[in-house]
N, CA and C atoms as a LAMMPS dump frame, in Angstrom:
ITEM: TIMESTEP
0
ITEM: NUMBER OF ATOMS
354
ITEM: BOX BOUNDS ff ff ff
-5.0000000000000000e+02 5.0000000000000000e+02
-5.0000000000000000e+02 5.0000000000000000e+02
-5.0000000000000000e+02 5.0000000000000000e+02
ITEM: ATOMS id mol type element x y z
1 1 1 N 155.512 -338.276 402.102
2 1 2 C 156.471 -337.435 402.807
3 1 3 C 155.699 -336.376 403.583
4 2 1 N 156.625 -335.844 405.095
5 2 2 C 155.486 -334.835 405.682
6 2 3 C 156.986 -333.973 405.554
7 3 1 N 156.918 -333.015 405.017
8 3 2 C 157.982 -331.974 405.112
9 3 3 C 157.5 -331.045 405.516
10 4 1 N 158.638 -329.955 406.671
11 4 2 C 158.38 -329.113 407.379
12 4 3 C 158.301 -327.861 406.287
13 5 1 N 156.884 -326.955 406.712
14 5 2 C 157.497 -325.866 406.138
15 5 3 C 158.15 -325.179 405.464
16 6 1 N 157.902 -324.477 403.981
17 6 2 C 159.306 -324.099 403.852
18 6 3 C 159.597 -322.847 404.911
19 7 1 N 161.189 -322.511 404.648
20 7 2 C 162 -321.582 405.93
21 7 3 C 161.587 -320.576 404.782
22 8 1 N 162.287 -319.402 405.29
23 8 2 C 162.04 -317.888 404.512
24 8 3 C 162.874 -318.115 403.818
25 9 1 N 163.53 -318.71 403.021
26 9 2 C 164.602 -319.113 401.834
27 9 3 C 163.986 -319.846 401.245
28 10 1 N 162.849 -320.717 401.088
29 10 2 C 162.235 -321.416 400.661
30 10 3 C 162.85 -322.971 401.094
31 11 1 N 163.613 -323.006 401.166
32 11 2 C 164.471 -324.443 402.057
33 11 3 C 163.525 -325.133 402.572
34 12 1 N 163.604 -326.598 402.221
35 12 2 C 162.764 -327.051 402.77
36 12 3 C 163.282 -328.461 403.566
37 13 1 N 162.747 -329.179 404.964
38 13 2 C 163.665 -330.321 405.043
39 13 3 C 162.718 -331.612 405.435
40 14 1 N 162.601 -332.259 405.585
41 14 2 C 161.843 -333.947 405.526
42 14 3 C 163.164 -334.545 406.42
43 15 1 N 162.128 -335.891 407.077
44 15 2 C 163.037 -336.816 407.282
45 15 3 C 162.688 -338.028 406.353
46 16 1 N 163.454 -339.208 406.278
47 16 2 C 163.096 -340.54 405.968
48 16 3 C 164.469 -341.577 406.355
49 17 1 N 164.553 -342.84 405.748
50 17 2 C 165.288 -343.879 406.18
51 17 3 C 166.539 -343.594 405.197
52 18 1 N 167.677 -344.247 406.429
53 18 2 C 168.717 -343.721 405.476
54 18 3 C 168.888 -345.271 404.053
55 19 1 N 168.259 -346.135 404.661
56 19 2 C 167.961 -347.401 403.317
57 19 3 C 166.766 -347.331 402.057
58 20 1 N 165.946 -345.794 402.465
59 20 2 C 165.149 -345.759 401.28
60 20 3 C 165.295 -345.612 400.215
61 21 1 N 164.485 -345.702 398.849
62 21 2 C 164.495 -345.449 397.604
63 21 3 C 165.12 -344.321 397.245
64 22 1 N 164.464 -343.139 398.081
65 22 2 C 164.455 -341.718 397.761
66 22 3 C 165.988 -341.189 398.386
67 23 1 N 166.637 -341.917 399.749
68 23 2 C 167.651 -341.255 400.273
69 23 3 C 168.64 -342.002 399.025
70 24 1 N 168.705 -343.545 397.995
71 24 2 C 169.737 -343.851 397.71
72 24 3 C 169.762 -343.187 396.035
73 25 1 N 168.282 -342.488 395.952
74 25 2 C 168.537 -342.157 394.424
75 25 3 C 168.642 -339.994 395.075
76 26 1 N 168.533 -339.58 396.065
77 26 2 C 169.239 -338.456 396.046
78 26 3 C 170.941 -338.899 396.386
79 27 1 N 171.547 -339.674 396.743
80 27 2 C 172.726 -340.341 396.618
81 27 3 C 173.461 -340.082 395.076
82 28 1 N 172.538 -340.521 393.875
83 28 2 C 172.941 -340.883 393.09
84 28 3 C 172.969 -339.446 392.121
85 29 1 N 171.509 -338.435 392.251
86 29 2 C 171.352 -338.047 391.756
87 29 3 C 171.032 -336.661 392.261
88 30 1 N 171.251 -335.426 392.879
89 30 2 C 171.003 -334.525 394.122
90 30 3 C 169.79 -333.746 393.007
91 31 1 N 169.76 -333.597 392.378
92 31 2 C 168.647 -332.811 391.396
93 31 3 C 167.252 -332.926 391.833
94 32 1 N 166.355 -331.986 392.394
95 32 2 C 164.857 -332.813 393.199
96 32 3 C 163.641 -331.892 392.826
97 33 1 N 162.937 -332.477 392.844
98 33 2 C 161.4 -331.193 392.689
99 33 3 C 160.231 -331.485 393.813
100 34 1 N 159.485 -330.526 394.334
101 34 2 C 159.05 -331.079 395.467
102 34 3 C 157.553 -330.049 394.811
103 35 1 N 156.997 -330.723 394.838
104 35 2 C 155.51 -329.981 394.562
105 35 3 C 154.312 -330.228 395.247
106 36 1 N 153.894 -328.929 395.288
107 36 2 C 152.674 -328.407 396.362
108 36 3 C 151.596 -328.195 395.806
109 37 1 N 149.756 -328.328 395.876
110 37 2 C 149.54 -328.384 395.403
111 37 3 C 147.975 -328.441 395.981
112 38 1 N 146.691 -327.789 395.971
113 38 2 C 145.53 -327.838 396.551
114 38 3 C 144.791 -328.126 395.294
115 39 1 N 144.604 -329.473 395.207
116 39 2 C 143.216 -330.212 394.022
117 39 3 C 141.898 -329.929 394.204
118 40 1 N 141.992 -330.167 395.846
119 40 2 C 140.78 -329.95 395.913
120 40 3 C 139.8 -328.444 395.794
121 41 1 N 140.422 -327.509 395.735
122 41 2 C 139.94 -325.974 395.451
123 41 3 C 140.888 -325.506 393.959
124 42 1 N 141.68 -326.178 393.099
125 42 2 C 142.427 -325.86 391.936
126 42 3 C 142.411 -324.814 392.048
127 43 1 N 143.189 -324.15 392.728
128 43 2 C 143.898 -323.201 393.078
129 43 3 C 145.383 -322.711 392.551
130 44 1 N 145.896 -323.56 391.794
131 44 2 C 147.023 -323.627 391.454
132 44 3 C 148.138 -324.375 391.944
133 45 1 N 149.53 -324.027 391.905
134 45 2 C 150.573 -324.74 392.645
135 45 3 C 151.658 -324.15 392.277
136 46 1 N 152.563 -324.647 393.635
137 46 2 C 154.038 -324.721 393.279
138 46 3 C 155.049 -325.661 393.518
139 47 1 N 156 -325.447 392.49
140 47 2 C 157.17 -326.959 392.272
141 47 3 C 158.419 -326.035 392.663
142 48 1 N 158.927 -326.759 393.326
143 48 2 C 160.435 -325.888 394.303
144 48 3 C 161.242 -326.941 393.314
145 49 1 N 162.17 -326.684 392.77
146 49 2 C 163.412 -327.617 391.554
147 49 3 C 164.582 -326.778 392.572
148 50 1 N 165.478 -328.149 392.609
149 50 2 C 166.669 -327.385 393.584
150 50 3 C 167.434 -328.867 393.683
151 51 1 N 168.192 -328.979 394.558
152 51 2 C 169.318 -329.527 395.097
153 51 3 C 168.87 -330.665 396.306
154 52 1 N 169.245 -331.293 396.771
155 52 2 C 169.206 -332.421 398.061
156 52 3 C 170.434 -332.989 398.543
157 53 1 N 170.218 -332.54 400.134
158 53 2 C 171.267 -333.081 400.908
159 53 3 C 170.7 -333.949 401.725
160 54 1 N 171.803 -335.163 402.275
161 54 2 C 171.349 -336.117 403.033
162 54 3 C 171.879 -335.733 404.316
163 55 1 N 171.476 -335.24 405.504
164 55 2 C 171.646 -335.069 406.649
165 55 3 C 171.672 -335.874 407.585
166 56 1 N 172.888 -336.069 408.244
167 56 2 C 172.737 -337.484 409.282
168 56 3 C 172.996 -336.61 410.47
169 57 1 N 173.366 -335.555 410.705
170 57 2 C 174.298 -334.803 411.685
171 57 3 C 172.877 -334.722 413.399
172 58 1 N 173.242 -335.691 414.275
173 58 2 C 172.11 -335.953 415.471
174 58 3 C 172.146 -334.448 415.885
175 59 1 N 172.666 -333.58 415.959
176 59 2 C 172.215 -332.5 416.743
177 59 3 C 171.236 -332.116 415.812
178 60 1 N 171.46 -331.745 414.317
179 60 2 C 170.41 -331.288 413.194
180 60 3 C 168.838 -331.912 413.935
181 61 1 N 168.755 -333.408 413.531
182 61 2 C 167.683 -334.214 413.614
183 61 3 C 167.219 -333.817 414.903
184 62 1 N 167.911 -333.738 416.373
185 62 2 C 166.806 -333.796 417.525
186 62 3 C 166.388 -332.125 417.42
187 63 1 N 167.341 -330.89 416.504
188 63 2 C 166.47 -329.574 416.844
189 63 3 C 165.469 -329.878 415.843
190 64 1 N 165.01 -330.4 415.149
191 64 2 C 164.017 -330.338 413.887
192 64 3 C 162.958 -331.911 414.196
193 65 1 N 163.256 -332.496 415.427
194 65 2 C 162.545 -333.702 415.429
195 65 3 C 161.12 -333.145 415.625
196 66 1 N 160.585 -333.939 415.41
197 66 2 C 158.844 -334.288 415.37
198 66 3 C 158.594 -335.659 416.624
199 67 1 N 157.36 -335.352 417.44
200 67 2 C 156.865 -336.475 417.892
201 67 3 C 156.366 -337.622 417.299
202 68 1 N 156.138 -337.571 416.684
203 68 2 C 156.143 -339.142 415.87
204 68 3 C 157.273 -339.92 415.609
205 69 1 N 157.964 -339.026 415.353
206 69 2 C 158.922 -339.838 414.733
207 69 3 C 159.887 -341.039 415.701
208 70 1 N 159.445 -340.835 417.288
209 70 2 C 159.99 -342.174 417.665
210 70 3 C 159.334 -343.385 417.201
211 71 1 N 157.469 -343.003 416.682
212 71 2 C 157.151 -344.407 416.352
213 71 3 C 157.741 -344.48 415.194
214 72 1 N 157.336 -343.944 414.102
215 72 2 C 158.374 -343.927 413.016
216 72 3 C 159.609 -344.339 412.573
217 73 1 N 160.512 -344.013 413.552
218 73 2 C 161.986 -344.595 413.441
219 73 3 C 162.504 -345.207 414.563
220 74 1 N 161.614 -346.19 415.017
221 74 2 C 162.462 -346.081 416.544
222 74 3 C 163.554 -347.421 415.703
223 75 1 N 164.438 -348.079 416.462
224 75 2 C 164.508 -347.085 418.491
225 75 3 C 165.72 -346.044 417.841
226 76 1 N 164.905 -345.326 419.065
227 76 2 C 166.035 -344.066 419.061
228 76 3 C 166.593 -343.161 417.966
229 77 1 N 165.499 -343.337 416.891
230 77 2 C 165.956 -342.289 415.561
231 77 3 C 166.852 -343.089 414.861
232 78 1 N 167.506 -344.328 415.016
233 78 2 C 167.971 -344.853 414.243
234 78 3 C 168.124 -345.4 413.145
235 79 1 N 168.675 -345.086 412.259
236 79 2 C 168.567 -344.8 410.559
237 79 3 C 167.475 -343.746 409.896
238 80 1 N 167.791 -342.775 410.577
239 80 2 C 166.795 -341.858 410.351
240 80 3 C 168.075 -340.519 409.92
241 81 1 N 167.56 -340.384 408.219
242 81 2 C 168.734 -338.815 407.794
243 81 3 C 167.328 -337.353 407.523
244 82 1 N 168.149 -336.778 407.31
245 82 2 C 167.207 -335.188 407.103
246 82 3 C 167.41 -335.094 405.517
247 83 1 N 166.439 -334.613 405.09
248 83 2 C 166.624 -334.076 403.265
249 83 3 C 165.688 -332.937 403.85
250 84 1 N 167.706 -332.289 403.224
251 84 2 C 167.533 -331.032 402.777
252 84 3 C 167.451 -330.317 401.535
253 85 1 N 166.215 -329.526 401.273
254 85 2 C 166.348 -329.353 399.873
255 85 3 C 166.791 -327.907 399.183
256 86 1 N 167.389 -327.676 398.846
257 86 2 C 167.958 -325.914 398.722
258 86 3 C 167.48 -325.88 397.086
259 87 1 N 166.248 -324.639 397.592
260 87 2 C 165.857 -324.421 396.193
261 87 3 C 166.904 -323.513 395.349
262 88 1 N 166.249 -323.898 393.946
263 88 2 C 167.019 -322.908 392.855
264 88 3 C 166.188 -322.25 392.13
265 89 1 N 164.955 -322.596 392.141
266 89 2 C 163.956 -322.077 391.216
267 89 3 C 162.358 -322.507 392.135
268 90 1 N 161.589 -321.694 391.46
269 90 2 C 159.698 -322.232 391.993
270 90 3 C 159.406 -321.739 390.537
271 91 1 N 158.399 -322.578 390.334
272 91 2 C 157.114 -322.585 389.249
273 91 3 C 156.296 -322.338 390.551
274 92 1 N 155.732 -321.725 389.787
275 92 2 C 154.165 -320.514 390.27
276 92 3 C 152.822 -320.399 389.328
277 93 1 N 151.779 -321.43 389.695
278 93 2 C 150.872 -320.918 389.277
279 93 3 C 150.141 -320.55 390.388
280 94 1 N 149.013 -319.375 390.288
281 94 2 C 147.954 -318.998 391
282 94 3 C 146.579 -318.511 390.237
283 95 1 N 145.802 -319.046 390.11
284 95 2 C 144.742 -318.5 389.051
285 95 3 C 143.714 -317.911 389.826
286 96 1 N 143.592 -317.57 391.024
287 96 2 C 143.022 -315.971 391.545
288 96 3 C 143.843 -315.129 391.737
289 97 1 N 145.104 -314.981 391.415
290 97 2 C 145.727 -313.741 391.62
291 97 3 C 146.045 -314.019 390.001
292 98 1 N 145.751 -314.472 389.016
293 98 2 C 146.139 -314.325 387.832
294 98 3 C 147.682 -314.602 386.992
295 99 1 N 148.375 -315.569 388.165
296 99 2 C 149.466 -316.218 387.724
297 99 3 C 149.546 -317.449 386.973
298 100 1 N 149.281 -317.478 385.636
299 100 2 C 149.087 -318.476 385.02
300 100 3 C 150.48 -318.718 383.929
301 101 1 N 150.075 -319.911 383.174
302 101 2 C 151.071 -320.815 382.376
303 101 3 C 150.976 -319.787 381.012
304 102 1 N 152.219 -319.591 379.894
305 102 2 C 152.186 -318.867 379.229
306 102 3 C 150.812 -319.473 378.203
307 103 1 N 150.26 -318.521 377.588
308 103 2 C 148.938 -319.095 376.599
309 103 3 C 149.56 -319.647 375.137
310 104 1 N 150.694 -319.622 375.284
311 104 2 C 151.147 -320.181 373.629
312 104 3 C 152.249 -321.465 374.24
313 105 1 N 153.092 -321.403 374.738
314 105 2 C 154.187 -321.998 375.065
315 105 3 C 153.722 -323.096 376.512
316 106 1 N 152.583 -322.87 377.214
317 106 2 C 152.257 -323.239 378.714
318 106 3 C 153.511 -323.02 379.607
319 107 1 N 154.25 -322.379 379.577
320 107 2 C 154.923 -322.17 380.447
321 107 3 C 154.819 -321.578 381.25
322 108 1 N 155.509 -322.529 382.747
323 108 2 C 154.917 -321.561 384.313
324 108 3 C 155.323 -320.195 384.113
325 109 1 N 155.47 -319.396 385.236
326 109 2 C 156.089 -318.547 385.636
327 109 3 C 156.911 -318.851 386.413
328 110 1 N 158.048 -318.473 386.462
329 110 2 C 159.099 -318.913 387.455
330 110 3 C 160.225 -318.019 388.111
331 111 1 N 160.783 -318.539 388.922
332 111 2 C 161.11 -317.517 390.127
333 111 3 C 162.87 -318.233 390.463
334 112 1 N 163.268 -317.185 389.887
335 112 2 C 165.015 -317.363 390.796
336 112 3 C 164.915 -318.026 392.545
337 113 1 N 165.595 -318.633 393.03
338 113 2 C 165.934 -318.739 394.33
339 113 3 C 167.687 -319.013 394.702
340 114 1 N 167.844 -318.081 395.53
341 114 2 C 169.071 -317.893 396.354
342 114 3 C 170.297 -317.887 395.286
343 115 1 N 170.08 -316.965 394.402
344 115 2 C 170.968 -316.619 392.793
345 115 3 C 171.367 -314.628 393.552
346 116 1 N 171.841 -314.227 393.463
347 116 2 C 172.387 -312.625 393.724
348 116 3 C 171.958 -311.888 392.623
349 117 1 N 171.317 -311.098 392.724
350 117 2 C 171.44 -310.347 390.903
351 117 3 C 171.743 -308.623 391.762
352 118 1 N 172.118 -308.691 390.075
353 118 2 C 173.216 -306.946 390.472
354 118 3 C 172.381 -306.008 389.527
């Protein structure tokens, strides 16, 4: 998968086929984790756990298209949806800034997303 960026909400969106594996089991199942991750400097990582929408809507797809993607999907973008992923949470490790897994339990650290608190 090449997913764009996350947005300043952490939102994140991908394209793929609307006959793939991944578009018919977010179909089945919207629950998703998308994890990030530099091996090569173990640096740590983060896992975005959240939600997935299947986006077919053509105005969405041509403001967010990519040049490739006519070879990718041709012709014409056809069968081509957007996954959108609306986070609910990030696991956070960073082990130069000293964000690590708990030392008894290994548990990440983790982070609310798009929840209100009062």
């Amino acid at each position: 998968m090449n997913p764009f960026p996350p947005e300043e909400d952490m939102t994140v969106w991908m394209a793929t086929k609307t006959n793939t594996r991944k578009a018919e089991q977010i179909r089945r199942d919207a629950r998703v984790c998308l994890y990030y991750a530099d091996h090569k400097n173990a640096t740590g990582y983060v896992a975005i756990t959240g939600k997935a929408e299947l986006i077919d809507d053509k105005t969405e797809i041509q403001k967010r298209k990519r040049a490739y993607w006519d070879q990718a999907f041709p012709p014409g973008l056809e069968g081509l949806v957007l996954i959108k992923v609306i986070p609910e949470k990030l696991d956070v490790l960073n082990y130069k800034a000293g964000v690590v897994a708990d030392s008894v339990t290994w548990r990440t650290p983790s982070i609310a997303v798009g929840t209100e608190t009062k």
